[in-house]
TORKOL-4160 file (C-alpha; in steps of 0.2 Angstrom, whole numbers, padded with zeros to 4 digits, m for minus):
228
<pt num="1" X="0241" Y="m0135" Z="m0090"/>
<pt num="2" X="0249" Y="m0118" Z="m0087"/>
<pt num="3" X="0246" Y="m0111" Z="m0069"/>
<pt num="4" X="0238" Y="m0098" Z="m0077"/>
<pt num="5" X="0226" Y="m0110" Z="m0086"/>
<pt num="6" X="0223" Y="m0116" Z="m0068"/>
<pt num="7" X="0218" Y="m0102" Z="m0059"/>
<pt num="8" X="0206" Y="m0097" Z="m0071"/>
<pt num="9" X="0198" Y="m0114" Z="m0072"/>
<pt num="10" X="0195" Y="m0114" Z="m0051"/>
<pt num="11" X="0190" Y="m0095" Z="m0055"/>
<pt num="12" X="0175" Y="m0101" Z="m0067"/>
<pt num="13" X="0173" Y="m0117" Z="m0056"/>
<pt num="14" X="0173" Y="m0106" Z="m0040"/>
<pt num="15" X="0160" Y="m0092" Z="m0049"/>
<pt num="16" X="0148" Y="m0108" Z="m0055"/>
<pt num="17" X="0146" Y="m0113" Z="m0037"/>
<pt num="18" X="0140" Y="m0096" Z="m0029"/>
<pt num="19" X="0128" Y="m0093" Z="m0044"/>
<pt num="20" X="0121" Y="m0112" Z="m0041"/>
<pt num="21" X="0121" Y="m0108" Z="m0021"/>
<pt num="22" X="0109" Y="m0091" Z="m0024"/>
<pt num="23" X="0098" Y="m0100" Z="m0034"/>
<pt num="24" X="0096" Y="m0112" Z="m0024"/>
<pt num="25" X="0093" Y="m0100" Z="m0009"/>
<pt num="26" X="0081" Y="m0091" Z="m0020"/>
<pt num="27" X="0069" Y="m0105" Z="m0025"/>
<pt num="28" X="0067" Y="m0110" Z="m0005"/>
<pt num="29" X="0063" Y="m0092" Z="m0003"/>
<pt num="30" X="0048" Y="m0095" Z="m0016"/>
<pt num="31" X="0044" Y="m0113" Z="m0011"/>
<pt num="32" X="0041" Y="m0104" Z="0007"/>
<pt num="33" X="0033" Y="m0086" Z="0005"/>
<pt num="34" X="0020" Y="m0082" Z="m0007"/>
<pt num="35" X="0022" Y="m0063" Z="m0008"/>
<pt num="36" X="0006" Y="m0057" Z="m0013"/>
<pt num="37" X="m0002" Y="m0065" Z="0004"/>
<pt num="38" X="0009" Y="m0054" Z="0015"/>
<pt num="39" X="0009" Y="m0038" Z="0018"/>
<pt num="40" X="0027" Y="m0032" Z="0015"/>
<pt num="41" X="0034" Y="m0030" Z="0033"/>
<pt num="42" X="0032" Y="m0049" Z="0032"/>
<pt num="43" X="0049" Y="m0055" Z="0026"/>
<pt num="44" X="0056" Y="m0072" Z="0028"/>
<pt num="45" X="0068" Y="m0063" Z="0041"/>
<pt num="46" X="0054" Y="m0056" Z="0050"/>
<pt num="47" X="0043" Y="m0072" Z="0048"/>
<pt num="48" X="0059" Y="m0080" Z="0054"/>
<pt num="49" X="0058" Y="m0071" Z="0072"/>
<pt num="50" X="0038" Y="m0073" Z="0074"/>
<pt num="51" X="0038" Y="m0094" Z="0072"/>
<pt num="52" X="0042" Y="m0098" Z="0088"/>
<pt num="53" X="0026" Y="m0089" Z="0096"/>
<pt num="54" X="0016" Y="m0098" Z="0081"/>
<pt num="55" X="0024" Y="m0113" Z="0076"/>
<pt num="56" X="0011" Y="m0124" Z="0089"/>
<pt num="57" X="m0004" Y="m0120" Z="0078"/>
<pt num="58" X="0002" Y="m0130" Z="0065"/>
<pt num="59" X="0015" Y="m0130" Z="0048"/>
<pt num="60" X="0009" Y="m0116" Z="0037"/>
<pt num="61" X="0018" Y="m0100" Z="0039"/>
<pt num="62" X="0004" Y="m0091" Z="0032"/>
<pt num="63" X="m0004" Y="m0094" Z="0047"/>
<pt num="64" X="0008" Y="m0087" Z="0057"/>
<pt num="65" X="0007" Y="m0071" Z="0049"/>
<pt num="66" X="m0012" Y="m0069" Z="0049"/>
<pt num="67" X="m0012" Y="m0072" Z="0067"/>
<pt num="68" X="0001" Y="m0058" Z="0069"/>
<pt num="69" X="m0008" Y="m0046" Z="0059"/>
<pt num="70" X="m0021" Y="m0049" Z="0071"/>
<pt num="71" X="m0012" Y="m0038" Z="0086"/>
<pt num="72" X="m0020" Y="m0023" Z="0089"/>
<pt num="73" X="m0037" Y="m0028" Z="0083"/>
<pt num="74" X="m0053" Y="m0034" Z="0090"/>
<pt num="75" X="m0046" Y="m0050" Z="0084"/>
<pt num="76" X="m0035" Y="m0050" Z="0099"/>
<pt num="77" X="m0048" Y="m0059" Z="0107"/>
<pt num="78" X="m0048" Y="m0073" Z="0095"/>
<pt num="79" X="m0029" Y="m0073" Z="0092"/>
<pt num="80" X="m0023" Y="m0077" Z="0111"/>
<pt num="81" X="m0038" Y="m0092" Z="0112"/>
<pt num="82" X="m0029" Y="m0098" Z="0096"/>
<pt num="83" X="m0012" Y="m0097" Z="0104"/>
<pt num="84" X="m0021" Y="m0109" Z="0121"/>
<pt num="85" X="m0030" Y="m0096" Z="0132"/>
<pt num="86" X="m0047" Y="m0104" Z="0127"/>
<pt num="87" X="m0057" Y="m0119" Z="0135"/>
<pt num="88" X="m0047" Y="m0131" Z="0132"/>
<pt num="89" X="m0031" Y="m0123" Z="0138"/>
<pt num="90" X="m0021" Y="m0128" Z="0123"/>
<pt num="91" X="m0016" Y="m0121" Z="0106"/>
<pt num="92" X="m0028" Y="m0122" Z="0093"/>
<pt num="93" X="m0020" Y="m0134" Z="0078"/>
<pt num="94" X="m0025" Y="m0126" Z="0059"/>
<pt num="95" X="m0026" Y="m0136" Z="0046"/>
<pt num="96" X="m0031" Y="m0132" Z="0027"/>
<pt num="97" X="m0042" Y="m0145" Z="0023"/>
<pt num="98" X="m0053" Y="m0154" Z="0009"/>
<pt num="99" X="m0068" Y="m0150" Z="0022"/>
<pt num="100" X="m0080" Y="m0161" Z="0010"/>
<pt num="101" X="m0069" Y="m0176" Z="0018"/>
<pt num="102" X="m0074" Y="m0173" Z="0034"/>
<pt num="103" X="m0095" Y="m0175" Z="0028"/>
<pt num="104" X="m0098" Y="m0169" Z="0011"/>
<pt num="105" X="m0112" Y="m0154" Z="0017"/>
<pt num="106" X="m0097" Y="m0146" Z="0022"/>
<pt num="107" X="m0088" Y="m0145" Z="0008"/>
<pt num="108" X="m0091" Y="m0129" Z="0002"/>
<pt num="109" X="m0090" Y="m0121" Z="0019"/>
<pt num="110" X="m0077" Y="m0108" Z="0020"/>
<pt num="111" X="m0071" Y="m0114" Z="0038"/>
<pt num="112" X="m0075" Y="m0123" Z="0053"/>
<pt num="113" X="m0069" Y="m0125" Z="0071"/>
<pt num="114" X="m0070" Y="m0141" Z="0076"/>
<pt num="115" X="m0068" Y="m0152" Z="0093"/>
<pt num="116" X="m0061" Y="m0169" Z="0095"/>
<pt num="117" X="m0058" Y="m0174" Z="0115"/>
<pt num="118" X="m0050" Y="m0159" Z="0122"/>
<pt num="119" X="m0043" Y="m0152" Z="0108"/>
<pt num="120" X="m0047" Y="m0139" Z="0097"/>
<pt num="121" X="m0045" Y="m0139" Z="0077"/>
<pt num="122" X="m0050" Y="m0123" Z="0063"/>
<pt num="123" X="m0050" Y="m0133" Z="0046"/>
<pt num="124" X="m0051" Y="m0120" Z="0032"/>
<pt num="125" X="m0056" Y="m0126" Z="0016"/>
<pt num="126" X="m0041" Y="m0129" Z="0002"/>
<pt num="127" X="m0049" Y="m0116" Z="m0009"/>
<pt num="128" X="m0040" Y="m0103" Z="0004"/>
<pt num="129" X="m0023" Y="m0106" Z="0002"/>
<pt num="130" X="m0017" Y="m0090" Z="m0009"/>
<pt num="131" X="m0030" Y="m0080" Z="m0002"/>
<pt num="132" X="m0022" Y="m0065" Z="0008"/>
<pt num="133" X="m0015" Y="m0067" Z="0027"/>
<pt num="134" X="m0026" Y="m0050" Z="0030"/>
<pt num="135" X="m0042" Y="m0063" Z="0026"/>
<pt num="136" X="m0037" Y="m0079" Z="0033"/>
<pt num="137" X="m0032" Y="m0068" Z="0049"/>
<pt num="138" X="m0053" Y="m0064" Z="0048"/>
<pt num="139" X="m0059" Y="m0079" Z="0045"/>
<pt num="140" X="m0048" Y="m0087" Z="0061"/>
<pt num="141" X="m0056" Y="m0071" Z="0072"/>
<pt num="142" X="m0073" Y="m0080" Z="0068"/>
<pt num="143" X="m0067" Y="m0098" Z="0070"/>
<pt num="144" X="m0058" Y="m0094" Z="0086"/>
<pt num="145" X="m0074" Y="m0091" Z="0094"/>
<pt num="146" X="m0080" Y="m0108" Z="0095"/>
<pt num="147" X="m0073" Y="m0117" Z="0107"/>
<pt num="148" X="m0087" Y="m0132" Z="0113"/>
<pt num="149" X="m0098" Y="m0143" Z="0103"/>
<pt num="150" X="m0113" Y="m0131" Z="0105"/>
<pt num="151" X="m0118" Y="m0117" Z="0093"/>
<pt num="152" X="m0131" Y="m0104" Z="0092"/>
<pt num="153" X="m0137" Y="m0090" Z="0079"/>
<pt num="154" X="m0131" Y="m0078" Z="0093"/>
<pt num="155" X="m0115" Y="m0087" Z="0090"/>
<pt num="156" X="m0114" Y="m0084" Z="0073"/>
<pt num="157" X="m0118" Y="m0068" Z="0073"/>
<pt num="158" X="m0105" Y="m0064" Z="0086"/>
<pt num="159" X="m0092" Y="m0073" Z="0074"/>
<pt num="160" X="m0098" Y="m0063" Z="0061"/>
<pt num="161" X="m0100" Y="m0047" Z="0068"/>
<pt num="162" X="m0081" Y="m0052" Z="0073"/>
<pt num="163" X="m0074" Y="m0055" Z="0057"/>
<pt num="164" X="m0082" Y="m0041" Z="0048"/>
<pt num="165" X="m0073" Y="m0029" Z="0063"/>
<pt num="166" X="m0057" Y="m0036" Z="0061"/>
<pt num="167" X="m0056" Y="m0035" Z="0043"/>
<pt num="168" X="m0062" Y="m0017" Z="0041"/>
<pt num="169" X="m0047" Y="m0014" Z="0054"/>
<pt num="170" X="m0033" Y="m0024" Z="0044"/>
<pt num="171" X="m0038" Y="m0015" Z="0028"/>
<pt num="172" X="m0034" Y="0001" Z="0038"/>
<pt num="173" X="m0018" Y="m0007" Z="0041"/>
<pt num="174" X="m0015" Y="m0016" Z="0025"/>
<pt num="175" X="m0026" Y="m0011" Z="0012"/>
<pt num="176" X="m0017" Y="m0022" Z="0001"/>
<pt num="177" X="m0024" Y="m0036" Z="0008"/>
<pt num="178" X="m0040" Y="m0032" Z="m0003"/>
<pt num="179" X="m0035" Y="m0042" Z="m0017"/>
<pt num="180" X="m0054" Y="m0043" Z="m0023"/>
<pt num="181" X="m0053" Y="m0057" Z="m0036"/>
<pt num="182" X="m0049" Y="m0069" Z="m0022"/>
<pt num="183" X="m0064" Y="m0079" Z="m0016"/>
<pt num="184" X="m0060" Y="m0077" Z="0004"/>
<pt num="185" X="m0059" Y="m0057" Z="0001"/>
<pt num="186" X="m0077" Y="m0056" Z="m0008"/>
<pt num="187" X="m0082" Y="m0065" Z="0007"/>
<pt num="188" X="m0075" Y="m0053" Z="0019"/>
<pt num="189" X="m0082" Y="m0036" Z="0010"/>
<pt num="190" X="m0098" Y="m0044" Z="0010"/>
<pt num="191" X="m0096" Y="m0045" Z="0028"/>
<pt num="192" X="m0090" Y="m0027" Z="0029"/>
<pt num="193" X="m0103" Y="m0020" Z="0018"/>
<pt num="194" X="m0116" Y="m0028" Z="0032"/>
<pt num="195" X="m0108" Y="m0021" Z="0044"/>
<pt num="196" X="m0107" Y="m0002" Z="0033"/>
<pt num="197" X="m0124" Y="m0003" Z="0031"/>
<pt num="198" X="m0127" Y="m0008" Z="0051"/>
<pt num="199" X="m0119" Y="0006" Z="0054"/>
<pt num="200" X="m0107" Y="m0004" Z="0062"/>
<pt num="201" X="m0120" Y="m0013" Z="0072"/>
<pt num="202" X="m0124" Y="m0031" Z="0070"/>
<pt num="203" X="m0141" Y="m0025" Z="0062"/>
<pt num="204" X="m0137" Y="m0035" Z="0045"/>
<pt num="205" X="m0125" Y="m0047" Z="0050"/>
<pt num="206" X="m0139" Y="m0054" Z="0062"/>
<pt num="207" X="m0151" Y="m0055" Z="0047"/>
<pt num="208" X="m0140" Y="m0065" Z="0037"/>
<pt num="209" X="m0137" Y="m0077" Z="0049"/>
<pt num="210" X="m0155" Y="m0077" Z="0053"/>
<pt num="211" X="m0158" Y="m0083" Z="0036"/>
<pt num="212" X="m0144" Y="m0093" Z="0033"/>
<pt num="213" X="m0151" Y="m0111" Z="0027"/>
<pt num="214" X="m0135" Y="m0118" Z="0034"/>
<pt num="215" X="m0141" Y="m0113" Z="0052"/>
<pt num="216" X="m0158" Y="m0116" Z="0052"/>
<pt num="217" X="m0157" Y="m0130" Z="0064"/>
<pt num="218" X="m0147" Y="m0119" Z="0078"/>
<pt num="219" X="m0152" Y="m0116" Z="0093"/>
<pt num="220" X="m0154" Y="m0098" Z="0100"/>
<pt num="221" X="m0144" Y="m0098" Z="0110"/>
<pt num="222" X="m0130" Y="m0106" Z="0116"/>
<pt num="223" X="m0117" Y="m0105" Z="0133"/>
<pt num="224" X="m0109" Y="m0088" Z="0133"/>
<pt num="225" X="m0120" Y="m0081" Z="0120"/>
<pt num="226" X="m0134" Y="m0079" Z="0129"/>
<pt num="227" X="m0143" Y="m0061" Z="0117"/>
<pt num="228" X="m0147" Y="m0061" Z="0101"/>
């Protein structure tokens, strides 16, 4: 083989090797973001710098990013109990779950918070897991909210009223978060609607919940939500 032979040979070798190398960097970048659930300030550089403050509710980045998007809403309430400034004094763990395994009357529940011992768990059903951040970062406003084994229509209502604020102000902020053939975002312009027509009051929200067959066995009340 003539010298010339063998440079070209390492030269095709060499350019075989990067190409393999960027492809390889681009399917983790697919395996890992799912760009029609982020806004796009949400890069994997970006996600990259928020993990750390996150990473203790659990493993999905998407969570990380909805819990972001909650700064500078109403949610902020609900995103800072998540992160351990709640009753128990602990990070909330998220999990997407098959919640029908858990008892099969809540399998077709959107969400739920849930305590076992001190800590405190928001399973959110499967069906969720391409819906947009902008929604799940709703939904958690809600979930975030029950933090004890007691609940209470005023509860839910609160919850609600919660999650219909908070995404009225991320679709403000990302209106491409309303991405209406997704399940979890009909949910949340229902919610919104309610809240529209309330003239953002609770006035509808409340009678939803109030007939709600799913809460027909709730108290009133419960501790913290003492009005209704």
């Amino acid at each position: 083989m003539t010298a010339m032979k063998f440079v070209k040979r390492i030269a095709i070798i060499s350019f075989i090797s990067i190409m393999c190398q960027s492809f390889a960097y681009a399917a983790r970048t697919v395996e890992t973001t799912v760009p029609h659930q982020y806004p796009a300030k949400y890069t994997p550089e970006y996600i990259s710098q928020i993990t750390p403050t996150y990473k203790d509710v659990g493993k999905e980045e998407v969570f990380y990013v909805a819990l972001d998007m909650l700064k500078g809403t109403e949610g902020m309430f609900s995103r800072n109990a998540i992160l351990g400034n709640n009753l128990s004094q602990r990070a909330m763990k998220i999990e997407f779950r098959d919640l029908g395994q858990i008892n099969q009357k809540y399998a077709t529940f959107d969400a739920l918070g849930w305590k076992k011992g001190r800590n405190l768990y928001i399973y959110i059903n499967n069906k969720h897991r391409t819906a947009p951040a902008g929604a799940l970062a709703a939904l958690l406003s809600h979930e975030a909210l029950h933090q004890d084994e007691y609940n209470s229509l005023a509860e839910e209502t609160y919850a609600w009223t919660m999650e219909a604020v908070v995404w009225d102000e991320i679709l403000k902020a990302y209106p491409e978060s309303n991405q209406e053939s997704n399940d979890l975002v009909r949910r949340e312009n229902t919610l919104k609607r309610l809240l529209e027509k309330g003239d953002y009051t609770n006035k509808y929200i409340k009678k939803a919940v109030l007939t709600n067959s799913g809460y027909k066995n709730l108290p009133s009340y419960s501790p913290g939500f003492n009005d209704l």
